[in-house]
N, CA and C atoms as an extended XYZ file, in Angstrom:
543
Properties=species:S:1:pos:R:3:atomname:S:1:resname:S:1:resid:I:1 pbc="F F F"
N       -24.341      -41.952      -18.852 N   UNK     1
C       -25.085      -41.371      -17.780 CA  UNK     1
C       -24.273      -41.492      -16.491 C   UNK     1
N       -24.300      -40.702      -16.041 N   UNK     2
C       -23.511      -40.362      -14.393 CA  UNK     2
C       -24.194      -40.984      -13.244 C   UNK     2
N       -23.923      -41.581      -12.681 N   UNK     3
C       -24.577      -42.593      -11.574 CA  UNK     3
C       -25.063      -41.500      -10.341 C   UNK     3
N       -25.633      -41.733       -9.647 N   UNK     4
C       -26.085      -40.620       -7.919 CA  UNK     4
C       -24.460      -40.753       -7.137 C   UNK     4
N       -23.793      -42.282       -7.190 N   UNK     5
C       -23.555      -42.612       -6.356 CA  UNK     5
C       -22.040      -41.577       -6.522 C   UNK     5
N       -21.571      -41.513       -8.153 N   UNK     6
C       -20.547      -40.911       -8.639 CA  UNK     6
C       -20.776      -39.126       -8.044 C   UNK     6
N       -22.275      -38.616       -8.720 N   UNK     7
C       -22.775      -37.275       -8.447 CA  UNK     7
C       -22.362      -37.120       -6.742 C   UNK     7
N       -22.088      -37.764       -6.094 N   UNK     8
C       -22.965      -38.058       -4.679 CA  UNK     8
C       -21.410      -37.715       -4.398 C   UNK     8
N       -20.493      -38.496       -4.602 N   UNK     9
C       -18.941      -39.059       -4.069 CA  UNK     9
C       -18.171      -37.540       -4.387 C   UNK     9
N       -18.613      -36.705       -5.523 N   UNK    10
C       -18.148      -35.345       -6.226 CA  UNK    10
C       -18.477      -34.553       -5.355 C   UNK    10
N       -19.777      -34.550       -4.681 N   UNK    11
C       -20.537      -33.391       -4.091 CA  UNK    11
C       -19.721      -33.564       -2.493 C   UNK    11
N       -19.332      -34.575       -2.050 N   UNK    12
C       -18.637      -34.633       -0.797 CA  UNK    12
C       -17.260      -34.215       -0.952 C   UNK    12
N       -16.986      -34.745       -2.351 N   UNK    13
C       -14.918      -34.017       -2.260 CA  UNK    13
C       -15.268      -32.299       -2.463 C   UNK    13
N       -16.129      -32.128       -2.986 N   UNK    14
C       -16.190      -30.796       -3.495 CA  UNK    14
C       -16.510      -29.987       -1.970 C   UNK    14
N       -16.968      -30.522       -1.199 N   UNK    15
C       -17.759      -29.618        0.070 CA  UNK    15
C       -15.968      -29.878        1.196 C   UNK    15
N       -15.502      -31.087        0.965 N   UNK    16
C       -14.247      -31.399        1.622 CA  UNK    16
C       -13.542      -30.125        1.183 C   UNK    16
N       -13.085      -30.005       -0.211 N   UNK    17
C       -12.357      -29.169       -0.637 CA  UNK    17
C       -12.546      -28.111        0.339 C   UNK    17
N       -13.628      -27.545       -0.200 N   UNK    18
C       -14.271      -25.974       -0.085 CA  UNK    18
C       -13.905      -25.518        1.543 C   UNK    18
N       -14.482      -26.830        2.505 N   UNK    19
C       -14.328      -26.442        3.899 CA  UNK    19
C       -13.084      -26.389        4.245 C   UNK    19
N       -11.803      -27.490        3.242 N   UNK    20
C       -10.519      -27.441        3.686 CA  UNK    20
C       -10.005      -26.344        3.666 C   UNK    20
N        -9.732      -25.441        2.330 N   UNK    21
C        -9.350      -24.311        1.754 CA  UNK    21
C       -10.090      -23.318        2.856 C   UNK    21
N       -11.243      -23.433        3.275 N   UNK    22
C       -12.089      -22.143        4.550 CA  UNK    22
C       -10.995      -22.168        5.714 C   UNK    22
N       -11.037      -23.880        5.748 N   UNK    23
C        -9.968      -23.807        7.320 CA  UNK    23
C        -8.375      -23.182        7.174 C   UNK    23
N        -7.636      -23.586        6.031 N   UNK    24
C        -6.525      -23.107        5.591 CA  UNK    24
C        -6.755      -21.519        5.775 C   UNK    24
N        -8.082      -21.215        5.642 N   UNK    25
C        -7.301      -19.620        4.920 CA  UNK    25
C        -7.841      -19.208        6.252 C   UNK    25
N        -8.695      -19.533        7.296 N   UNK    26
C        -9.313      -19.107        8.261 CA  UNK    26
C        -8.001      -19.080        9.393 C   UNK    26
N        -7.335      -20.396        9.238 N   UNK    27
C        -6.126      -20.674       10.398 CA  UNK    27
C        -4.979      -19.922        9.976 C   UNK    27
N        -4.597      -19.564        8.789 N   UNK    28
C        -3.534      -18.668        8.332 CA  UNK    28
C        -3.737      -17.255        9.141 C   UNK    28
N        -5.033      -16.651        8.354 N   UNK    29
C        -5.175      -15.343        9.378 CA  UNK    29
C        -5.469      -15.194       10.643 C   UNK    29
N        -6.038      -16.561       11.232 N   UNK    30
C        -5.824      -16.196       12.626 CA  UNK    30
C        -4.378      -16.653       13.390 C   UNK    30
N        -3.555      -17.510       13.055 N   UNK    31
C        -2.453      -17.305       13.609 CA  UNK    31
C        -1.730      -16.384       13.064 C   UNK    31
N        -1.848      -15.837       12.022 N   UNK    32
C        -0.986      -14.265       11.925 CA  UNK    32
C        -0.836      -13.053       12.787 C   UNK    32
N        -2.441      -13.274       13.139 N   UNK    33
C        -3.170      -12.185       13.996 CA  UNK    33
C        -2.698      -12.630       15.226 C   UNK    33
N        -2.985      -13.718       15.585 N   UNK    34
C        -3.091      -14.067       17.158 CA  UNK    34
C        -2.518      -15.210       17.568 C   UNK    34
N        -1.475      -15.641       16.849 N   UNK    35
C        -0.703      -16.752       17.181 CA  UNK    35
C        -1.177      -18.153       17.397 C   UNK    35
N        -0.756      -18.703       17.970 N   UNK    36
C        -1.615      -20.495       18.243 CA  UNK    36
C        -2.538      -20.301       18.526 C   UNK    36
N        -3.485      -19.121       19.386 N   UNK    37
C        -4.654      -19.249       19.342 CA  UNK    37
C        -6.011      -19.614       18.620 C   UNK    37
N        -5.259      -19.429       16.689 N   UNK    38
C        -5.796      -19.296       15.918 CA  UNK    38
C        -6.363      -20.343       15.351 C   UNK    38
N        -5.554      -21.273       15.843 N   UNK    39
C        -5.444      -22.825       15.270 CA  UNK    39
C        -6.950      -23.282       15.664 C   UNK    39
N        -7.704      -23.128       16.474 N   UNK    40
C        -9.083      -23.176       17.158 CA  UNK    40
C       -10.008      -22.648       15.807 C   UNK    40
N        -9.627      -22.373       15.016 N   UNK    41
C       -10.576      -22.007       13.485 CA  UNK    41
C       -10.392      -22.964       12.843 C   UNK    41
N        -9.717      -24.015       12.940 N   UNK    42
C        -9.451      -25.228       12.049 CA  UNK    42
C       -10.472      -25.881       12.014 C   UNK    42
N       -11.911      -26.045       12.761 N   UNK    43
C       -12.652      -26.980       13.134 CA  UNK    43
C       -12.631      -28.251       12.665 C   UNK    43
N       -13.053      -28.795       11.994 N   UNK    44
C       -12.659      -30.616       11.805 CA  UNK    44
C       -11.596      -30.908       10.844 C   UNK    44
N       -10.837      -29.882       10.180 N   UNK    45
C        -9.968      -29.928        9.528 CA  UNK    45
C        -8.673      -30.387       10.521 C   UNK    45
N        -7.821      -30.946        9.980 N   UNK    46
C        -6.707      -31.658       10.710 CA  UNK    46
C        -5.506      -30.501        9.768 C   UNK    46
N        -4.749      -29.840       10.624 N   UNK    47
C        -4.099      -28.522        9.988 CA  UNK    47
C        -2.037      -28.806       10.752 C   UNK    47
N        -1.392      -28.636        9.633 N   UNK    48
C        -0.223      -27.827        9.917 CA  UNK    48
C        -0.002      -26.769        9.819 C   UNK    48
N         0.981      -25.961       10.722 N   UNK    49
C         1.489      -24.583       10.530 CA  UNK    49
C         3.035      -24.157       10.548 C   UNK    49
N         3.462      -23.500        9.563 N   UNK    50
C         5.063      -23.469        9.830 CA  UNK    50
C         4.938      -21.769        9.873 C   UNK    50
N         5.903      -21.320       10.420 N   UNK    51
C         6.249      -20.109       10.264 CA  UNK    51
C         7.731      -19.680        9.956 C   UNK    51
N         7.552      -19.192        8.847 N   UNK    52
C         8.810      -18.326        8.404 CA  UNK    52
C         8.874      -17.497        8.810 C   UNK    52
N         9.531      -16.733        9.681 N   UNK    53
C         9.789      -15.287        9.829 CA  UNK    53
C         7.787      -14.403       10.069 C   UNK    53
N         7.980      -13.740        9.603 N   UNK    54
C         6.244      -13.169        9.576 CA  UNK    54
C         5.458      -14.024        9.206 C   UNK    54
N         5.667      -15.115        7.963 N   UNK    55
C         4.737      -15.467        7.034 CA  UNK    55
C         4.625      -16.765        7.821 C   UNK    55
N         3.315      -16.802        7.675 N   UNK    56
C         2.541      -18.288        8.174 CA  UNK    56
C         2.055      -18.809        6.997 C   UNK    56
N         2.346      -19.942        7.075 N   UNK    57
C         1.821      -21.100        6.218 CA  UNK    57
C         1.084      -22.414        6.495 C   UNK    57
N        -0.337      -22.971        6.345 N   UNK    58
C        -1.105      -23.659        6.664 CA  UNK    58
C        -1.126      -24.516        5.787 C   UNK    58
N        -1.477      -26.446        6.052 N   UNK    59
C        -2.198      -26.932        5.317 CA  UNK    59
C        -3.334      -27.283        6.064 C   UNK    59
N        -4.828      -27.466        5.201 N   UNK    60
C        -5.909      -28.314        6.112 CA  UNK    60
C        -6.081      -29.775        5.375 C   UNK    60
N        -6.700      -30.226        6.152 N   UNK    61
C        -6.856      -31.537        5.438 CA  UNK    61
C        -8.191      -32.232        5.785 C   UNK    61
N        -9.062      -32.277        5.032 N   UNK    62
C       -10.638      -32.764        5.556 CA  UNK    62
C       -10.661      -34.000        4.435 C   UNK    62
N       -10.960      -35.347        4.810 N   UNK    63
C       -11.089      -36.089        3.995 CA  UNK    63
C        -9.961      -36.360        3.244 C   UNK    63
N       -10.166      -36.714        1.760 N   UNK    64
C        -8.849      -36.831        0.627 CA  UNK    64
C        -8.459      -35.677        0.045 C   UNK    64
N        -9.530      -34.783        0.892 N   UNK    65
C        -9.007      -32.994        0.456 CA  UNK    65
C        -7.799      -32.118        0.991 C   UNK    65
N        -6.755      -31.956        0.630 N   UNK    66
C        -6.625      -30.653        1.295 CA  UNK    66
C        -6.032      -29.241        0.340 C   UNK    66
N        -5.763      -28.528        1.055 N   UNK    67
C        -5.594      -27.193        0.851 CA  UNK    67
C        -4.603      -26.681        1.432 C   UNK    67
N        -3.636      -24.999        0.952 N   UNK    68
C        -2.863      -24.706        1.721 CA  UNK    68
C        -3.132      -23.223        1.525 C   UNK    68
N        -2.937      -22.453        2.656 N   UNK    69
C        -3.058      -21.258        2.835 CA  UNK    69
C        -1.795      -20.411        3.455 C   UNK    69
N        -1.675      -19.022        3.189 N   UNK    70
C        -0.646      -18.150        3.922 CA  UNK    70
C        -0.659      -16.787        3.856 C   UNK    70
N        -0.354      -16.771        5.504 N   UNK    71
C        -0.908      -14.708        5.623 CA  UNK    71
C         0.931      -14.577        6.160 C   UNK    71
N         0.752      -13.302        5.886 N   UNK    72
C         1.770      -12.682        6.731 CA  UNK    72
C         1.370      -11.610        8.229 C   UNK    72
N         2.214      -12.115        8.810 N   UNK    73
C         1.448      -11.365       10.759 CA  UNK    73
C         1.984       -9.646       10.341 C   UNK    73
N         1.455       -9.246       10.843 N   UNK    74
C         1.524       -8.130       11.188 CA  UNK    74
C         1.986       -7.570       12.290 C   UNK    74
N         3.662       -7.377       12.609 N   UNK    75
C         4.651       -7.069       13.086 CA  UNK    75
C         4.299       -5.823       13.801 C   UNK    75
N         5.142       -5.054       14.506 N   UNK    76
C         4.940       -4.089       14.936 CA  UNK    76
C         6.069       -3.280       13.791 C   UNK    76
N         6.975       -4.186       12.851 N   UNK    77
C         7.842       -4.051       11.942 CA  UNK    77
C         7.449       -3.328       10.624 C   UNK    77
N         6.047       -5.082        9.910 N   UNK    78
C         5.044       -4.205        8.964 CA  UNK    78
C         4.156       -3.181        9.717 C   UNK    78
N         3.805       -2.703       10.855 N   UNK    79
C         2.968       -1.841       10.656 CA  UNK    79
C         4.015       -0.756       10.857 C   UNK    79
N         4.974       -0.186       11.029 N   UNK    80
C         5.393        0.836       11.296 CA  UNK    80
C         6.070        1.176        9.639 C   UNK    80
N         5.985        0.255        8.630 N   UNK    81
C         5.786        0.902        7.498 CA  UNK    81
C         4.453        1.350        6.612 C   UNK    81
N         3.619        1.124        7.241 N   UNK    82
C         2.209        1.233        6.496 CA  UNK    82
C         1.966        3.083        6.324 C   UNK    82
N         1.577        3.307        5.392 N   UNK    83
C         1.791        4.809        4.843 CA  UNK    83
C         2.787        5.612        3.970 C   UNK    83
N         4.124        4.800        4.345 N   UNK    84
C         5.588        5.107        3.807 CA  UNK    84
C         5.365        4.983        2.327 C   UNK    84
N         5.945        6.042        1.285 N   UNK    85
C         5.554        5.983       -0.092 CA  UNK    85
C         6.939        4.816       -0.737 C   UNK    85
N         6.306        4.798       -1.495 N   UNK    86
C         7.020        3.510       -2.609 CA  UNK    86
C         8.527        3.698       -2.704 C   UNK    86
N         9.036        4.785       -2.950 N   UNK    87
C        10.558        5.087       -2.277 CA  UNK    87
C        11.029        4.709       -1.258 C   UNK    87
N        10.147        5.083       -0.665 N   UNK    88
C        10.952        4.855        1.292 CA  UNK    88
C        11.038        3.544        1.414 C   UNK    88
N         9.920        2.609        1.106 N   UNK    89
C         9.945        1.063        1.265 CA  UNK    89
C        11.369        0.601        0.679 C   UNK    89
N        11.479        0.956       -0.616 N   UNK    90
C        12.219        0.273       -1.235 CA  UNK    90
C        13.799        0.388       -1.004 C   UNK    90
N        14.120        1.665       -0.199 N   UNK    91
C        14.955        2.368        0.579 CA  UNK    91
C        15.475        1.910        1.425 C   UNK    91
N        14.121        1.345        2.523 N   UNK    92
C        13.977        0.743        3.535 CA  UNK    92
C        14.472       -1.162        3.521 C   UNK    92
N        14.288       -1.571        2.231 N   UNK    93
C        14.492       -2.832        2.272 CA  UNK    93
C        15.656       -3.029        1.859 C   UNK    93
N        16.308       -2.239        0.766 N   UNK    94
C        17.710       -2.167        0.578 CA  UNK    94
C        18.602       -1.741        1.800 C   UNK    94
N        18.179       -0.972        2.100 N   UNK    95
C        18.911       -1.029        3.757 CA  UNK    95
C        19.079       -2.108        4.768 C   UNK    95
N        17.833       -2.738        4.753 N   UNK    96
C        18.004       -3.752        5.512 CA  UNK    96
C        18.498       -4.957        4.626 C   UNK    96
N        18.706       -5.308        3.763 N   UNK    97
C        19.842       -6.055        2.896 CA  UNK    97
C        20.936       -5.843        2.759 C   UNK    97
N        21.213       -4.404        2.943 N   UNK    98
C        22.948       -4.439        3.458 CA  UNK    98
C        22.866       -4.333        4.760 C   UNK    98
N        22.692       -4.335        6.090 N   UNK    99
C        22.644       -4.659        6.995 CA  UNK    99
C        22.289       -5.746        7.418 C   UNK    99
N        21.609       -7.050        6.584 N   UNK   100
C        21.362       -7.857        6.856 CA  UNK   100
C        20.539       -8.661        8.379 C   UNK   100
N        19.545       -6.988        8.533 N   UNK   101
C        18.776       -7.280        9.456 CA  UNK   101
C        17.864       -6.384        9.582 C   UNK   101
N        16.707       -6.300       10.402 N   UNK   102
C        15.253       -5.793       10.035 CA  UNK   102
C        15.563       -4.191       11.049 C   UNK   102
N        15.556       -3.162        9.706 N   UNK   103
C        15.445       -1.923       10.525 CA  UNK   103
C        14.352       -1.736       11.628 C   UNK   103
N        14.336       -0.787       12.944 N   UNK   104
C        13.904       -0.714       14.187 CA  UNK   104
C        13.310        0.769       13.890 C   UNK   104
N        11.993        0.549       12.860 N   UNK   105
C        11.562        2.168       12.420 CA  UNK   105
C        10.761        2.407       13.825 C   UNK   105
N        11.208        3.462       14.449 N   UNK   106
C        10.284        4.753       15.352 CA  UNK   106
C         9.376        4.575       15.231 C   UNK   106
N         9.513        5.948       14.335 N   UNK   107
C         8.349        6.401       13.236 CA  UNK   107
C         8.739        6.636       12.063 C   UNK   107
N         6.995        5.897       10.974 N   UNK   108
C         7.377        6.177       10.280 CA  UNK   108
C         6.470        7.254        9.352 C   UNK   108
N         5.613        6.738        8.957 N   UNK   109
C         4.155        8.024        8.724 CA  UNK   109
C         3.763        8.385        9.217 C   UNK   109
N         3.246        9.709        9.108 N   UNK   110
C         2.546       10.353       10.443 CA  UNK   110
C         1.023       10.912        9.699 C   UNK   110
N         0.035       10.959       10.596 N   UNK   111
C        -0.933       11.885       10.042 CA  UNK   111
C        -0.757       13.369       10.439 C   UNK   111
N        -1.355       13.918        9.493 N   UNK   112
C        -1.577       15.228       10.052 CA  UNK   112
C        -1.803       15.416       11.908 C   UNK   112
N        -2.799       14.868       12.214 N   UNK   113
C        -2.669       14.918       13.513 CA  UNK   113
C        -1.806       14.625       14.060 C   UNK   113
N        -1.446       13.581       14.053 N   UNK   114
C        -0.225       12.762       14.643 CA  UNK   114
C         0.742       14.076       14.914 C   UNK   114
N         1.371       14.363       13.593 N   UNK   115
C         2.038       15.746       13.510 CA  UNK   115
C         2.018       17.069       14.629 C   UNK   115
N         0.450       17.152       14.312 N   UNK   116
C         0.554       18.118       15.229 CA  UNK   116
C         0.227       17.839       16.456 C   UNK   116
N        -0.040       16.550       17.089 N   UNK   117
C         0.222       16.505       18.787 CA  UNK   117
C         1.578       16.210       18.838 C   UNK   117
N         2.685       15.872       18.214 N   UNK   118
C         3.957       16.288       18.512 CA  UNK   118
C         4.458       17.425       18.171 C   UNK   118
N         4.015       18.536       17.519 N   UNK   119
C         4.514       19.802       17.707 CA  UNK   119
C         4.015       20.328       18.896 C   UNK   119
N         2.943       20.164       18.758 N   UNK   120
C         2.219       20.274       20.318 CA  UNK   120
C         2.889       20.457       21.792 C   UNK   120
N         3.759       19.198       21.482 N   UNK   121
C         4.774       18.489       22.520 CA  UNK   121
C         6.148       18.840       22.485 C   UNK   121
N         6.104       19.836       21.375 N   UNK   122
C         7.949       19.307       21.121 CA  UNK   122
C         8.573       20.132       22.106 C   UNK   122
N         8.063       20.572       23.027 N   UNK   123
C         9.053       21.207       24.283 CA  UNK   123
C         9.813       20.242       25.067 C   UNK   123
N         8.812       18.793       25.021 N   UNK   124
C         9.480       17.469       25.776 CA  UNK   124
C        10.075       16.703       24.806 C   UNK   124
N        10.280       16.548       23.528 N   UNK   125
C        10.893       16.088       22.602 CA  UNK   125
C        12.016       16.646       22.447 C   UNK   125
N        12.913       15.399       22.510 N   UNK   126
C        14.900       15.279       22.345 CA  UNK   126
C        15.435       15.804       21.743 C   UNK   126
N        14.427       15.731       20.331 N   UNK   127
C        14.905       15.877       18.822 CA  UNK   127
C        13.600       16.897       18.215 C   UNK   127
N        14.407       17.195       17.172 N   UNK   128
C        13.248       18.434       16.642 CA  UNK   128
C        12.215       17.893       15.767 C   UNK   128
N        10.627       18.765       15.851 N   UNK   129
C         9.995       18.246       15.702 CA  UNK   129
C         9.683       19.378       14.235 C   UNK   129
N         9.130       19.020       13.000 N   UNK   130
C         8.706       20.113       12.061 CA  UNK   130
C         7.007       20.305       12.158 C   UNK   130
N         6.527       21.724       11.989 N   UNK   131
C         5.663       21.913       12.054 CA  UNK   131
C         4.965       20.889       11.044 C   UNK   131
N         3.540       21.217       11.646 N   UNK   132
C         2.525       20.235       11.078 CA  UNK   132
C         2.301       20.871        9.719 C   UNK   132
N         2.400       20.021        8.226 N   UNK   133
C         2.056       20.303        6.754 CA  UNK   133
C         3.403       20.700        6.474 C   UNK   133
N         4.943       20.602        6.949 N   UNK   134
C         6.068       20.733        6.648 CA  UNK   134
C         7.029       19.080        6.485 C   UNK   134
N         6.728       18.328        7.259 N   UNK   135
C         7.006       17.210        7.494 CA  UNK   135
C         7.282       16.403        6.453 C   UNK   135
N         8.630       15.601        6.478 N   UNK   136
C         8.472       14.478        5.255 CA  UNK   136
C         7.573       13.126        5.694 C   UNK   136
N         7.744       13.369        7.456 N   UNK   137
C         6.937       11.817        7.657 CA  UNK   137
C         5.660       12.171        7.170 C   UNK   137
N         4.754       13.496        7.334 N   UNK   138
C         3.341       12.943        6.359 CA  UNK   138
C         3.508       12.845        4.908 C   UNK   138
N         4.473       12.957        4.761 N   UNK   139
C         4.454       12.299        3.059 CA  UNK   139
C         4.823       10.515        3.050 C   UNK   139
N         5.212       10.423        3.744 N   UNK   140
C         5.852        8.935        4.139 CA  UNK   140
C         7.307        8.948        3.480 C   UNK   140
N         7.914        9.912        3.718 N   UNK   141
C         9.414        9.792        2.853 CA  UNK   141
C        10.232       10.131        3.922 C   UNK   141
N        10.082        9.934        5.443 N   UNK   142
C        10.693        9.734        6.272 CA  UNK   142
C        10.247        9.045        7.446 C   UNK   142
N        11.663        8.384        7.512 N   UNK   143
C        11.889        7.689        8.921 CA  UNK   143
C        12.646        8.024       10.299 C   UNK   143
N        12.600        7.590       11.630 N   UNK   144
C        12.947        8.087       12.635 CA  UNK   144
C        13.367        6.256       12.938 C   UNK   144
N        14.726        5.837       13.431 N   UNK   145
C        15.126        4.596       13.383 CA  UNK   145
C        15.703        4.439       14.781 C   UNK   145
N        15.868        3.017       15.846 N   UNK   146
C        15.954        3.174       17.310 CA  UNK   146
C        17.833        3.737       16.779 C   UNK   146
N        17.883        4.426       18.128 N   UNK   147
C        19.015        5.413       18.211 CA  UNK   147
C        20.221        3.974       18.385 C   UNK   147
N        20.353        2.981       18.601 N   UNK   148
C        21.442        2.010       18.406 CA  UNK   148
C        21.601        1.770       16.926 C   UNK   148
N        20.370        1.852       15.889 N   UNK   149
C        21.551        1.842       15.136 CA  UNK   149
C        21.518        2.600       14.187 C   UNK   149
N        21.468        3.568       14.975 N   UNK   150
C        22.179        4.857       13.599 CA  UNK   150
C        23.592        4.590       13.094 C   UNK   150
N        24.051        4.615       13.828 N   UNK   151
C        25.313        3.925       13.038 CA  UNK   151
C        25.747        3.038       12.003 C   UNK   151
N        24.963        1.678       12.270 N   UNK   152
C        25.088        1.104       10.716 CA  UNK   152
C        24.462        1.254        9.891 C   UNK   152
N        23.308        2.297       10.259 N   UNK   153
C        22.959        3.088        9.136 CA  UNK   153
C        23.748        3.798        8.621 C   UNK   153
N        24.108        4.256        9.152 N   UNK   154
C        24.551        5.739        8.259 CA  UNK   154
C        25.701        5.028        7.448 C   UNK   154
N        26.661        4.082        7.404 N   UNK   155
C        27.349        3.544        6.899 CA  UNK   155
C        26.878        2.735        5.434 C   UNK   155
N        25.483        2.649        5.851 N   UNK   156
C        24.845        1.767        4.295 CA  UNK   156
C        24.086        2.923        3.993 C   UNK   156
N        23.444        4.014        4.126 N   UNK   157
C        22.259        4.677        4.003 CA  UNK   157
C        22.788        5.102        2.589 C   UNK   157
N        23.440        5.749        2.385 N   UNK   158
C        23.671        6.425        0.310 CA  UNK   158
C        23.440        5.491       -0.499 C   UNK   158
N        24.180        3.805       -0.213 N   UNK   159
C        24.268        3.004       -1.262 CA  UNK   159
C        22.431        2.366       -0.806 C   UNK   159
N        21.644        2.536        0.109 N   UNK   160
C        20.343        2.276        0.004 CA  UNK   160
C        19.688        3.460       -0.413 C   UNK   160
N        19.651        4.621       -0.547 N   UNK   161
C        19.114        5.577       -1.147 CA  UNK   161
C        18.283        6.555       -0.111 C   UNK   161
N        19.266        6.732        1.395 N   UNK   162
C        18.628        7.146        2.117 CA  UNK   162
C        19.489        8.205        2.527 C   UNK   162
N        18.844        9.301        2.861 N   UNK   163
C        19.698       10.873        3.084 CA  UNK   163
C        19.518       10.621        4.931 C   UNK   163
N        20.771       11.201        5.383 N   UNK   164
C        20.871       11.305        6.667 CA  UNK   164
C        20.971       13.303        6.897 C   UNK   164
N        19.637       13.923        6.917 N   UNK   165
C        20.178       15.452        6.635 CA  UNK   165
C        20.069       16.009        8.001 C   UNK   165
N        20.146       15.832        9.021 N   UNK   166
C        20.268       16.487       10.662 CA  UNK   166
C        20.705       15.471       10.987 C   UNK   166
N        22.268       15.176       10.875 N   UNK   167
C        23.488       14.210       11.842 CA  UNK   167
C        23.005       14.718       13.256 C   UNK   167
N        23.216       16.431       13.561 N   UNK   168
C        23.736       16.838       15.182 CA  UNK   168
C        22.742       17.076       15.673 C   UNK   168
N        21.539       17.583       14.889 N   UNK   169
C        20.116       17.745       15.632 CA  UNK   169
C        18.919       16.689       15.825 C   UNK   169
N        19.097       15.895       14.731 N   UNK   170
C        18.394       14.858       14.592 CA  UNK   170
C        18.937       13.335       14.414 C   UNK   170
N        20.039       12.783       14.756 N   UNK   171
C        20.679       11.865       14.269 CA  UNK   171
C        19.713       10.772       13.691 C   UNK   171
N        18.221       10.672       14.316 N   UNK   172
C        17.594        8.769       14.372 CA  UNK   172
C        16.721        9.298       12.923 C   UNK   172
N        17.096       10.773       12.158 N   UNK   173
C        15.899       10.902       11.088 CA  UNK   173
C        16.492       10.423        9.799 C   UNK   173
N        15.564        9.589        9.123 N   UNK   174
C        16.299        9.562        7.663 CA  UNK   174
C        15.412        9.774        6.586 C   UNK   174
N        15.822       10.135        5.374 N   UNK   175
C        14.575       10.537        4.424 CA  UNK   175
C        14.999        9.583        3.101 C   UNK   175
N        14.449        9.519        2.254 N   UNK   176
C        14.244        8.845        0.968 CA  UNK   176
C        15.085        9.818       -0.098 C   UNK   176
N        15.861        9.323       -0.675 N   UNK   177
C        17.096       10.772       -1.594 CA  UNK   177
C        16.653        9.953       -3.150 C   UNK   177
N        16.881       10.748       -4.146 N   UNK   178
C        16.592       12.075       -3.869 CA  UNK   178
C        14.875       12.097       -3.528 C   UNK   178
N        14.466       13.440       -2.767 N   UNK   179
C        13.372       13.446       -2.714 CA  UNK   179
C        12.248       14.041       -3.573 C   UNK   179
N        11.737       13.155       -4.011 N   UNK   180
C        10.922       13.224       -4.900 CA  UNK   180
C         9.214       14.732       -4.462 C   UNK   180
N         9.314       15.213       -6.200 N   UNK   181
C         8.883       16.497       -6.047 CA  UNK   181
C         7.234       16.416       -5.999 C   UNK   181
């Protein structure tokens, strides 16, 4: 027979646990989101945080419990790939492995709208703009990259699987090769 006092001692690690793992995963996404501010979700949990690069990593610790949690922040880096199809990413990351540093995407998906308030515009636009429902960026199989470094792009872009097809009109555009039908 199981004593209260045993039932009793279970029901407190178990609620330790539960709240540790809440604070872990609560302080992960809010310092992803919002930096040290986030740490203020820890409530009686006693918490570390390291950050790698994007990825945050938490432990909490309530009692003899703890827990560890980890988000990744949301860059202005990851969001300017969000939409990009499964090619382009993978395009995109091989590129930045032979360059050995985090491409500076523009743009990278566009919506339909999006699209067409820059055709809209393209009388004040540098570079040419394609009509709206012509575009590879609403497919997500193109990118527009900051104009410094086109250059070491274009030097890795074939062996990452990326077409450079308007050098003189468009230099900062790149698309996903071959492009898929």
């Amino acid at each position: 027979m199981v004593s209260i006092a045993l039932v009793t001692r279970w029901a407190v690690e178990a609620a330790h646990a539960s709240r540790a793992q809440a604070a872990a995963d609560a302080t992960a996404l809010a310092v992803a989101q919002h930096g040290s501010a986030g740490r203020s979700l820890a409530g009686e949990a006693a918490v570390s945080v390291h950050r790698s690069g994007a990825t945050v990593s938490v432990r909490a610790v309530i009692g003899d419990q703890s827990a560890w949690a980890s988000a990744i922040a949301e860059t202005r880096v990851t969001q300017r790939r969000i939409g990009l199809a499964p090619s382009m990413v993978a395009a995109v990351a091989r590129a930045e492995q032979l360059l050995g540093s985090p491409l500076q995407i523009v743009s990278g998906y566009r919506s339909p709208d999006h699209q067409q308030r820059l055709w809209d515009e393209r009388h004040s636009n540098p570079y040419p703009v394609a009509e709206p429902g012509t575009s590879l960026h609403e497919r997500g199989l193109a990118i527009d990259v900051a104009l410094s470094q086109v250059g070491a792009l274009r030097l890795v872009a074939a062996s990452a699987g990326l077409c450079y097809p308007l050098p003189e009109s468009d230099p900062v555009h790149f698309v996903a090769c071959p492009i898929p039908e």
